[in-house]
C-alpha positions as semicolon CSV with decimal commas, in nm:
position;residue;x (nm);y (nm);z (nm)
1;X;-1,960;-0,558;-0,506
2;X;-1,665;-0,311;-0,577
3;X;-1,315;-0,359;-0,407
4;X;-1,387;-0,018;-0,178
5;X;-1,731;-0,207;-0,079
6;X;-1,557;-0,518;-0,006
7;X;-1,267;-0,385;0,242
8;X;-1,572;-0,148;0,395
9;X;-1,681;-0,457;0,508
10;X;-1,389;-0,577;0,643
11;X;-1,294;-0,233;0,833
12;X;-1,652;-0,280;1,000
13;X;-1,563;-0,637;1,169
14;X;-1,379;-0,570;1,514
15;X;-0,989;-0,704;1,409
16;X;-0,740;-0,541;1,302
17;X;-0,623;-0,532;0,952
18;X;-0,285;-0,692;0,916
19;X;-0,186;-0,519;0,557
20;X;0,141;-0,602;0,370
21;X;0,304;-0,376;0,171
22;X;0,385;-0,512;-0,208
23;X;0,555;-0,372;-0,478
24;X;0,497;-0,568;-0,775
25;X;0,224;-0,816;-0,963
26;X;0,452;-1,159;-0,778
27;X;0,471;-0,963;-0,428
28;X;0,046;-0,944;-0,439
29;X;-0,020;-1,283;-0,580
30;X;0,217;-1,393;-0,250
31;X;0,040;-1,186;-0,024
32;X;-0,285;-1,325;-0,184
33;X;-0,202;-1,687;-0,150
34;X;-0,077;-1,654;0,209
35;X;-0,399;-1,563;0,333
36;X;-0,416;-1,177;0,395
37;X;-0,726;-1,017;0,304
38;X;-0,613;-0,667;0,124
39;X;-0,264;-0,581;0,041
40;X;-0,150;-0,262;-0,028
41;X;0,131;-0,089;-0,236
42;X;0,417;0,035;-0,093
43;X;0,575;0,397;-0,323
44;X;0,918;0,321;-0,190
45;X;0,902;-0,076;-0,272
46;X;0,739;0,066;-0,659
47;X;1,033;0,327;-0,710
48;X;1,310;0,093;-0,580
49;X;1,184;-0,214;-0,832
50;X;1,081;-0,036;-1,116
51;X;1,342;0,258;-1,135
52;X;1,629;0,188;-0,932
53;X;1,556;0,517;-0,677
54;X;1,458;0,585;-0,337
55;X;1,108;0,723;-0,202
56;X;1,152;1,069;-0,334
57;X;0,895;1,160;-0,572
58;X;1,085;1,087;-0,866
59;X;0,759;0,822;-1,001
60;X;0,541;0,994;-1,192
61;X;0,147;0,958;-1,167
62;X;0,166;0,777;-1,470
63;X;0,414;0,546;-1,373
64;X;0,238;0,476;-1,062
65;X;-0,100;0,447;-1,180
66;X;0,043;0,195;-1,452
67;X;0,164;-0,010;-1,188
68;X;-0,084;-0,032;-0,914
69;X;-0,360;-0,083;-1,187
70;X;-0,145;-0,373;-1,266
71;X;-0,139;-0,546;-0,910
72;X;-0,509;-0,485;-0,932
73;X;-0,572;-0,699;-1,184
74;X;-0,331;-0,985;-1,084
75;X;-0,492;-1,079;-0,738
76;X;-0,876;-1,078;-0,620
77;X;-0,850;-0,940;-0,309
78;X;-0,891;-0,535;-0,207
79;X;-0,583;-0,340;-0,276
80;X;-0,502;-0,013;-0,145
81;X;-0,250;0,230;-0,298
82;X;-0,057;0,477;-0,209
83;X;-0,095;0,759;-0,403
84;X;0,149;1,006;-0,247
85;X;0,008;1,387;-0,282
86;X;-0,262;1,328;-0,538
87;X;0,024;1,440;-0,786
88;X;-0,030;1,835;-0,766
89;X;-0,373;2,063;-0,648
90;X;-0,708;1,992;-0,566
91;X;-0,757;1,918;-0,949
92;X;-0,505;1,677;-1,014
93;X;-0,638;1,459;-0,703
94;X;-0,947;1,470;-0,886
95;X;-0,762;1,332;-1,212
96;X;-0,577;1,082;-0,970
97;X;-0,877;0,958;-0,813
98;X;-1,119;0,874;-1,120
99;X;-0,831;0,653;-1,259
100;X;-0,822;0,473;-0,945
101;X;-1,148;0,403;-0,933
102;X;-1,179;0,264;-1,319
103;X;-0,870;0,061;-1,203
104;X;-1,054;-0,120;-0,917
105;X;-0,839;0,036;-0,648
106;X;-1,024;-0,058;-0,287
107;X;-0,876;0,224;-0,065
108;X;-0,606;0,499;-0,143
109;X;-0,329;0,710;0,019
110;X;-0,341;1,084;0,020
111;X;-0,061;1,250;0,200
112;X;-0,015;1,646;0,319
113;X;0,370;1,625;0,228
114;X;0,501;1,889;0,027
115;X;0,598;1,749;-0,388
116;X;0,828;1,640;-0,456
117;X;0,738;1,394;-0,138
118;X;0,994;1,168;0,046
119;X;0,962;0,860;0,240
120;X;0,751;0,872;0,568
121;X;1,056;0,765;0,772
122;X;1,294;0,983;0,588
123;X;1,444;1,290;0,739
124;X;1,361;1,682;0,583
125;X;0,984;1,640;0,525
126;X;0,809;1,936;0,478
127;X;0,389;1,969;0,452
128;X;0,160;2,183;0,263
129;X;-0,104;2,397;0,476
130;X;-0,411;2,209;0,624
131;X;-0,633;2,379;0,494
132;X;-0,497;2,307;0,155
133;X;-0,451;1,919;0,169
134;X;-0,867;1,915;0,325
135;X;-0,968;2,061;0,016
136;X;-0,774;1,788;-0,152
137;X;-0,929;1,519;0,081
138;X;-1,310;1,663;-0,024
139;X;-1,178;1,692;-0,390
140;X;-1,130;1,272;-0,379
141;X;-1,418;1,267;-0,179
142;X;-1,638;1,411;-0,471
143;X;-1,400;1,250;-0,746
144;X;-1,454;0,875;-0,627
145;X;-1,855;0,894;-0,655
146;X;-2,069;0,578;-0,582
147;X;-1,765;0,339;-0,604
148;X;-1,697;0,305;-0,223
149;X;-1,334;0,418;-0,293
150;X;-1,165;0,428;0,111
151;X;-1,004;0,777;0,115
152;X;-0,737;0,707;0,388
153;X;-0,610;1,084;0,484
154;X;-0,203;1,051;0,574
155;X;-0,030;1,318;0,730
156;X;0,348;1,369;0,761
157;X;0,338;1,661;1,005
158;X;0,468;1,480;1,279
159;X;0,818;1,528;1,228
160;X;0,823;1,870;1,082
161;X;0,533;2,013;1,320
162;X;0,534;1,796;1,611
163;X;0,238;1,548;1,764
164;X;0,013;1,793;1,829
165;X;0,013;1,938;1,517
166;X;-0,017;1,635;1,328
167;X;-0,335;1,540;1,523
168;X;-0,485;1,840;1,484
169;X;-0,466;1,808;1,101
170;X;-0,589;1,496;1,136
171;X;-0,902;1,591;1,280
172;X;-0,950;1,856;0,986
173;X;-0,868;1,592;0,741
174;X;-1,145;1,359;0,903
175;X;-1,398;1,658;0,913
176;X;-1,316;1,684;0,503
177;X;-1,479;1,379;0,452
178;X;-1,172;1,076;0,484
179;X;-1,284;0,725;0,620
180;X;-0,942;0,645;0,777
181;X;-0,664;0,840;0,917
182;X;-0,272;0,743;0,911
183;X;-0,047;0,974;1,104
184;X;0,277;0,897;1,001
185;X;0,590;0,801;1,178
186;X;0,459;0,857;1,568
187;X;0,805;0,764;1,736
188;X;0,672;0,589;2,065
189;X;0,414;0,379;2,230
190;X;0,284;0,704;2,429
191;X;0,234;0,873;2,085
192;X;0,069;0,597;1,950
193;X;-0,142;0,590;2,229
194;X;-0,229;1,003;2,213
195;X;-0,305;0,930;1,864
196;X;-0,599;0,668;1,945
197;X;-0,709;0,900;2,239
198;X;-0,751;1,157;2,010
199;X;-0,937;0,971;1,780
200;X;-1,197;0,712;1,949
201;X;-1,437;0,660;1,656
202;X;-1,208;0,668;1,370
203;X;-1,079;0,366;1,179
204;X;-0,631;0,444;1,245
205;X;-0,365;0,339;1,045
206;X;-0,033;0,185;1,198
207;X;0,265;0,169;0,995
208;X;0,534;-0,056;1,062
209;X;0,886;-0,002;0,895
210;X;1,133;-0,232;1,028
211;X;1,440;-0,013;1,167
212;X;1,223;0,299;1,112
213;X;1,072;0,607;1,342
214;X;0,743;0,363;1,497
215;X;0,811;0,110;1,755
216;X;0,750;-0,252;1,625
217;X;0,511;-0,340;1,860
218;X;0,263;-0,640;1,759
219;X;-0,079;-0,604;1,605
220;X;-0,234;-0,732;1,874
221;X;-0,103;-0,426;2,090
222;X;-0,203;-0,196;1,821
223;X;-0,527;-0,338;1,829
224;X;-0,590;-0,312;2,194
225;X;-0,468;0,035;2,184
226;X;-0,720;0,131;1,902
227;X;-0,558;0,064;1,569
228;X;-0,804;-0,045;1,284
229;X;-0,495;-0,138;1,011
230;X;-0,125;-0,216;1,061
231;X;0,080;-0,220;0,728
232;X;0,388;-0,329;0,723
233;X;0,465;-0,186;0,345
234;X;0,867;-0,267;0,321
235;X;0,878;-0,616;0,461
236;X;0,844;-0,866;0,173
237;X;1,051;-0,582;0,003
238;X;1,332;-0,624;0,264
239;X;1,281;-0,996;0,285
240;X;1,314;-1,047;-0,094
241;X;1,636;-0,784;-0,117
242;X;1,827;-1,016;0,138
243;X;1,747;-1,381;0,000
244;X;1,777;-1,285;-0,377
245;X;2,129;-1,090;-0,229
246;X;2,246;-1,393;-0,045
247;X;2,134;-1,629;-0,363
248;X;2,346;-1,427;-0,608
249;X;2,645;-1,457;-0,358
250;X;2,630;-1,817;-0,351
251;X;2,614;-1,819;-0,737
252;X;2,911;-1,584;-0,769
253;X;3,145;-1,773;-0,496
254;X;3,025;-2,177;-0,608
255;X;2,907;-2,125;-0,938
256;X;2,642;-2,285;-0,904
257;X;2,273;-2,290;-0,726
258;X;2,249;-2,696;-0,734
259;X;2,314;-2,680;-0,310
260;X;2,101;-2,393;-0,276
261;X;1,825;-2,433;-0,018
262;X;1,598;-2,109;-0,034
263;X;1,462;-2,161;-0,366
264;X;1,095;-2,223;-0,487
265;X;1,075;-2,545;-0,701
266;X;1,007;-2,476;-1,058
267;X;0,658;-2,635;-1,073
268;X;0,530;-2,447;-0,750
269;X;0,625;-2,108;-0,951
270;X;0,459;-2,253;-1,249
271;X;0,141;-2,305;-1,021
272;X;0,141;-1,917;-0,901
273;X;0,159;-1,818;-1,238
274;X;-0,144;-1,993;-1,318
275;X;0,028;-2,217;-1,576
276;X;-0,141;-2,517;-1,523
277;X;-0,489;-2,314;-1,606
278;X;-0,366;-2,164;-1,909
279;X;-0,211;-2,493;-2,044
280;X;-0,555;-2,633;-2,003
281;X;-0,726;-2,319;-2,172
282;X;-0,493;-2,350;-2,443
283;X;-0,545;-2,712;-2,547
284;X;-0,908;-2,644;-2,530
285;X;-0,880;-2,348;-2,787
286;X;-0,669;-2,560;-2,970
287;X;-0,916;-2,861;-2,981
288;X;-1,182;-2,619;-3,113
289;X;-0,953;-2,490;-3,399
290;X;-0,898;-2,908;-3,462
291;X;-1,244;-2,934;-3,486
292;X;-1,283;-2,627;-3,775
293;X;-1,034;-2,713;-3,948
């Protein structure tokens, strides 16, 4: 069964998806071992920990395909990516999307935001024409064959265009062929809850930025007001900024980590690396060289 085939089934059972955002191969593994069922990758959390830079466009599709093939292959569970625009036309989404599928992507992001793109919660967004961005959506449609690839259609034109336009794009985005819709950066429960009027039979993305445009509310109010997914893509990203911050503070004032308390023990990092199992695959090569010798 493929990764899109496995989080199809899990978008047919009747909870909501609780989705963290992660940024790197340690991020998923953590997600992974604390019991979520899909992660997904977060473009701002990728830019800010592998170049330095906010969420504006500056990765490449190559640097981002690198890197979310990468996650991939560290964790067993689905993983969605965000993809930004596709990187350029119609075409170029059809580039984009046959790499994710050889990389074992589950779902991906498509957005309608103008390129060079900026962060969902970011001020100055500006979007490309509907019509253009649904030829895009049918373009991955085609592109991602038999895999069961989860096209998840985003839109951005919330801020620049208002509510109603932004819904309205979402149903032409649906009608192009996507199996979930995300419209970004709704800024109140009442929004929220025109978005899932609007859209009764259609799996709906949630996303949660802490201190962004969307009211935290909790998944279980998402749920009940129609949401199928809830990410919440900056949070270990945020949580990992402050205690590696406050850790390097502590260093610099005492000079030393010794009184410490926030950090894992050596050994439990050496069992989420997998050490243990490659120790033990490495005397076993090593006894079969022994045994040639």
């Amino acid at each position: 069964m493929s990764a899109g085939q496995k989080l199809r089934q899990l978008l047919a059972r009747p909870e909501i998806i609780v989705i963290p955002g992660v940024y790197d191969c340690l991020s998923a593994k953590l997600v992974e071992q604390s019991g979520f069922e899909v992660a997904a990758t977060s473009g701002f959390g990728i830019a800010a920990s592998t170049l330095g830079l906010p969420d504006y466009g500056f990765l490449t599709a190559t640097e981002m395909l690198y890197s979310v093939g990468r996650i991939a292959q560290s964790i067993n569970i689905p993983l969605i990516a965000d993809l930004d625009t596709g990187y350029g036309n119609a075409l170029n989404v059809i580039r984009t999307v046959k790499d994710a599928v050889q990389l074992g992507l589950a779902g991906v992001l498509l957005e309608d935001q103008e390129w060079p793109k900026k962060c969902g919660h970011f001020e100055g967004k500006r979007v490309i024409p509907v019509a253009e961005h649904a030829g895009k959506i049918r373009a991955a449609v085609e592109a991602r064959g038999d895999s069961g690839l989860v096209i998840i259609a985003r839109t951005d034109a919330r801020a620049p265009l208002g509510l109603e336009e932004a819904i309205a794009r979402g149903q032409a985005y649906i009608a192009a062929g996507a199996d979930v819709l995300f419209v970004e950066a709704p800024q109140s429960v009442a929004e929220l809850k025109a978005i899932a009027s609007a859209f009764p039979n259609v799996p709906l993305v949630a996303n949660i930025v802490e201190g962004g445009k969307t009211p935290e509310i909790s998944t279980s109010e998402l749920q009940q007001l129609g949401f199928k997914i809830v990410f919440f893509p900056l949070t270990a990203l945020f949580a990992a900024t402050q205690v590696m911050a406050t850790c390097l503070r502590h260093l610099k004032e005492q000079g030393t980590t010794a009184n410490f308390p926030d950090l894992v023990s050596f050994q439990d990092f050496q069992d989420l690396m997998g050490v243990p199992k490659y120790l033990q695959m490495e005397r076993e090569f090593a006894a079969q060289d022994d045994i040639h010798k």
